[in-house]
C-alpha positions in Angstrom: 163.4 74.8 173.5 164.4 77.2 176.5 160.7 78.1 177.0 159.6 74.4 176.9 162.2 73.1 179.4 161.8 75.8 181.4 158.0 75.2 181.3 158.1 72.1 181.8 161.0 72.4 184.8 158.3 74.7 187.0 155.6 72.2 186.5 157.6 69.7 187.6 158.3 71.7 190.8 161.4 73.9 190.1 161.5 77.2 191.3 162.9 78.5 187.2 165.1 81.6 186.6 164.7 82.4 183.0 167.0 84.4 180.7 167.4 85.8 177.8 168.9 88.7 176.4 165.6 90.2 175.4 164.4 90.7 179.5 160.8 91.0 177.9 161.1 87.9 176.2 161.7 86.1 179.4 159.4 88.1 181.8 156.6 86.4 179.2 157.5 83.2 180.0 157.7 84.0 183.6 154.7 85.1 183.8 153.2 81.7 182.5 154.8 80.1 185.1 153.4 82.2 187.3 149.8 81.9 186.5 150.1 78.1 186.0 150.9 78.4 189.6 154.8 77.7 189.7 157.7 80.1 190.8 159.9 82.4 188.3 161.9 85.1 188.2 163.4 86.2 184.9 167.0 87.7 184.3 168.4 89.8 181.4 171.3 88.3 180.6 174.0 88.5 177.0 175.4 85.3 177.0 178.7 86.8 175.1 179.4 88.7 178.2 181.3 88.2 181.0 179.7 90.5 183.7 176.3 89.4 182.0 176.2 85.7 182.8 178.2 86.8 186.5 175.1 89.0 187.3 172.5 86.1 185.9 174.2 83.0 188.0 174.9 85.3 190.7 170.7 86.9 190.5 169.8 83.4 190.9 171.4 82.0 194.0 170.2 84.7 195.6 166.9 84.5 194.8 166.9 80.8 195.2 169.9 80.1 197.8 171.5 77.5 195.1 171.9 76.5 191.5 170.5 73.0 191.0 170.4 72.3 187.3 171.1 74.6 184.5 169.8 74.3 180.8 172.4 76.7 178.5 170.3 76.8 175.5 171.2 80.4 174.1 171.9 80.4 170.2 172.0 82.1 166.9 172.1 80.2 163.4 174.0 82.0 160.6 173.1 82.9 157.2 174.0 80.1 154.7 177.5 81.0 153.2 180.2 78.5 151.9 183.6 78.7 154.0 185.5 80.5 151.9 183.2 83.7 151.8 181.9 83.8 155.2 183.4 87.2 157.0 185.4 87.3 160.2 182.7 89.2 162.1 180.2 86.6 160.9 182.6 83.8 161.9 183.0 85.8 165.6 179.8 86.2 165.9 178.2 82.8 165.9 181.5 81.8 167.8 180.9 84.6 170.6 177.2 83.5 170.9 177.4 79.7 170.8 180.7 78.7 172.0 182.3 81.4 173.9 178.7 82.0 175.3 177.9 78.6 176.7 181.8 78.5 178.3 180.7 81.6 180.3 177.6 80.1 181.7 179.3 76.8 182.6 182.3 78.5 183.9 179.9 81.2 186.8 177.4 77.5 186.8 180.5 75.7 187.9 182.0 78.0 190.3 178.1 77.7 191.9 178.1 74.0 192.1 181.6 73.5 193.3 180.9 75.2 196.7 177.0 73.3 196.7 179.1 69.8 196.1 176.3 69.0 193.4 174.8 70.6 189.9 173.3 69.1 186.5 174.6 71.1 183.6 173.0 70.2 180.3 174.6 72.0 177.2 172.2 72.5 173.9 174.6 71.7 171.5 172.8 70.1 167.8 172.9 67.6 165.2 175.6 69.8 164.0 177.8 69.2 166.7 178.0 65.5 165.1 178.0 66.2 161.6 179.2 69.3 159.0 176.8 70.6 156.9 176.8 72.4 153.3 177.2 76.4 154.5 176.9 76.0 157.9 180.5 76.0 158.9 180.7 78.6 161.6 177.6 77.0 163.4 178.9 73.7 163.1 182.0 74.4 164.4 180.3 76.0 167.4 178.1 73.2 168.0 181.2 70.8 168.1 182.7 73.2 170.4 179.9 72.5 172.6 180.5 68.9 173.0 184.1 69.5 173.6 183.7 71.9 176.5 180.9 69.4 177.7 183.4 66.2 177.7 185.9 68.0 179.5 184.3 69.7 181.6 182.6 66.6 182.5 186.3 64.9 183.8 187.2 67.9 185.3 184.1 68.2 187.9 182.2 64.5 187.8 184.2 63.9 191.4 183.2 67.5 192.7 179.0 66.1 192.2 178.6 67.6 188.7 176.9 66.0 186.4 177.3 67.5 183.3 175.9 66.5 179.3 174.7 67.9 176.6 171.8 67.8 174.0 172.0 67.7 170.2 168.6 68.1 168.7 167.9 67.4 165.2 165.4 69.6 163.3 163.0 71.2 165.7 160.0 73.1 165.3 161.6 76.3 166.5 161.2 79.8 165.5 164.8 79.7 164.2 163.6 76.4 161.9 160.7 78.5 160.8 163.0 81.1 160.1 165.1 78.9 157.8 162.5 77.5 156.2 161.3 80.9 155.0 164.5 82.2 153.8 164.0 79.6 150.8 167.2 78.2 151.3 165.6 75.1 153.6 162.4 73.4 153.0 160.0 71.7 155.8 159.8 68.9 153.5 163.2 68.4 153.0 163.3 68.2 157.1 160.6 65.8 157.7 162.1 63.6 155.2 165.5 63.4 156.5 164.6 61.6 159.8 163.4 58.4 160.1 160.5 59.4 162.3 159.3 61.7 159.6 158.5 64.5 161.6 159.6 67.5 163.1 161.0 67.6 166.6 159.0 69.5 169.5 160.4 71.2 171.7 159.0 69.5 174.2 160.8 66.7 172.9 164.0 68.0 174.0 162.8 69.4 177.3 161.8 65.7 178.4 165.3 64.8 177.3 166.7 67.9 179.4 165.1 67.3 182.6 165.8 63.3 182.4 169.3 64.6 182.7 168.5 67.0 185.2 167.1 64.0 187.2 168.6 61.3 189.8 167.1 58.8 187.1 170.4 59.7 184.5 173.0 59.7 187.7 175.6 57.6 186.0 175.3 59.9 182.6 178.5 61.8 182.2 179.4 63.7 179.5 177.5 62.9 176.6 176.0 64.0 173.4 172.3 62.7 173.5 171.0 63.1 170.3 167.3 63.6 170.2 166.6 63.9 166.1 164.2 61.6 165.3 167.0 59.2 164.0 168.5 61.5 161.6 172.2 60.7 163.3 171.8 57.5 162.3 171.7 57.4 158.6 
């Protein structure tokens, strides 16, 4: 989803800073940018920590001059355990990645757009930040996090020129989905079946959503959960 909105961002005209906490990982999709003809630089970063995401915001504006509009997309999902058995580091480390990660980036993001007077933050949160799910505690709790942080956030800087929202994807065709799906414990079936559409989700799909909230076009969107899952919110 990262590499389709950032993709998608540079044709568009952005000039993209891509991260990832794998700098390889990112250089690759920098360098399709780059032949495609846009403008990228790409920026090892560890969401979890502080000096990281300082050093990633920080890389950019200097590189670019400002922060326009950020997608905070890093994630992990978690092995399917029931509540009861899942162990602290587990629990901390799905927190440290998804919660505490995306409160890092928004806080160094913010501190950016507050001195610009203007920014578009949207946070990838998931159909799990709406819903629980059987063995997914940890996760889900992180992904409701995610919505919290956005909502506030959102009052706390819509009169400094932030516009700030988040994204809640349903199931997506992802290498974390295909990574569920061959554990055994998930089937593609049972996904395409549980959406309306009856289909998987592209990532594409969620970068169109991503970059309408990037856009003058979603102005008077503030903090909100859009849920692009094919319907499966609904039901």
């Amino acid at each position: 989803m990262g590499k389709a909105t950032a993709l998608l961002a540079a044709q568009r005209g952005a000039k993209v800073a891509v991260s990832d906490i794998q700098l390889e990982t990112a250089q690759k999709v920098v360098d399709e940018i780059i032949s495609a003809g846009g403008e990228a630089i790409a920026v090892q970063c560890d969401v979890s920590k502080d000096q990281d995401v300082k050093t990633m915001v920080g890389r950019t504006v200097e590189v670019y001059g400002k922060l326009d509009a950020v997608f905070n997309n890093a994630g992990i999902m978690m092995p399917v355990t029931f509540t009861d058995d899942l162990s602290e580091e587990e629990f901390d480390r799905v927190i440290s990645i998804n919660l505490k990660g995306v409160w890092l980036c928004m806080k160094y993001e913010i501190l950016q757009m507050k001195k610009q007077g203007n920014g578009a933050i949207v946070n990838n949160s998931s159909i799990g930040g709406l819903v629980g799910g059987l063995g997914l505690s940890a996760y889900h709790a992180a992904k409701h996090g995610v919505l919290g942080l956005t909502k506030s956030a959102a009052v706390e800087y819509a009169s400094h020129g932030l516009q700030i929202n988040a994204v809640c994807p349903g199931s997506i065709e992802t290498p974390m989905v295909e990574k569920m799906i061959e554990s055994g414990k998930f089937s593609e079936e049972a996904f395409v079946n549980a959406a309306p559409i009856k289909r998987l989700g592209r990532s594409e799909d969620i970068a169109e959503a991503v970059l309408w909230l990037f856009s003058p076009a979603s102005s008077f969107v503030v903090g909100q959960p859009i849920s692009v899952d094919g319907g499966l919110s609904i039901i």
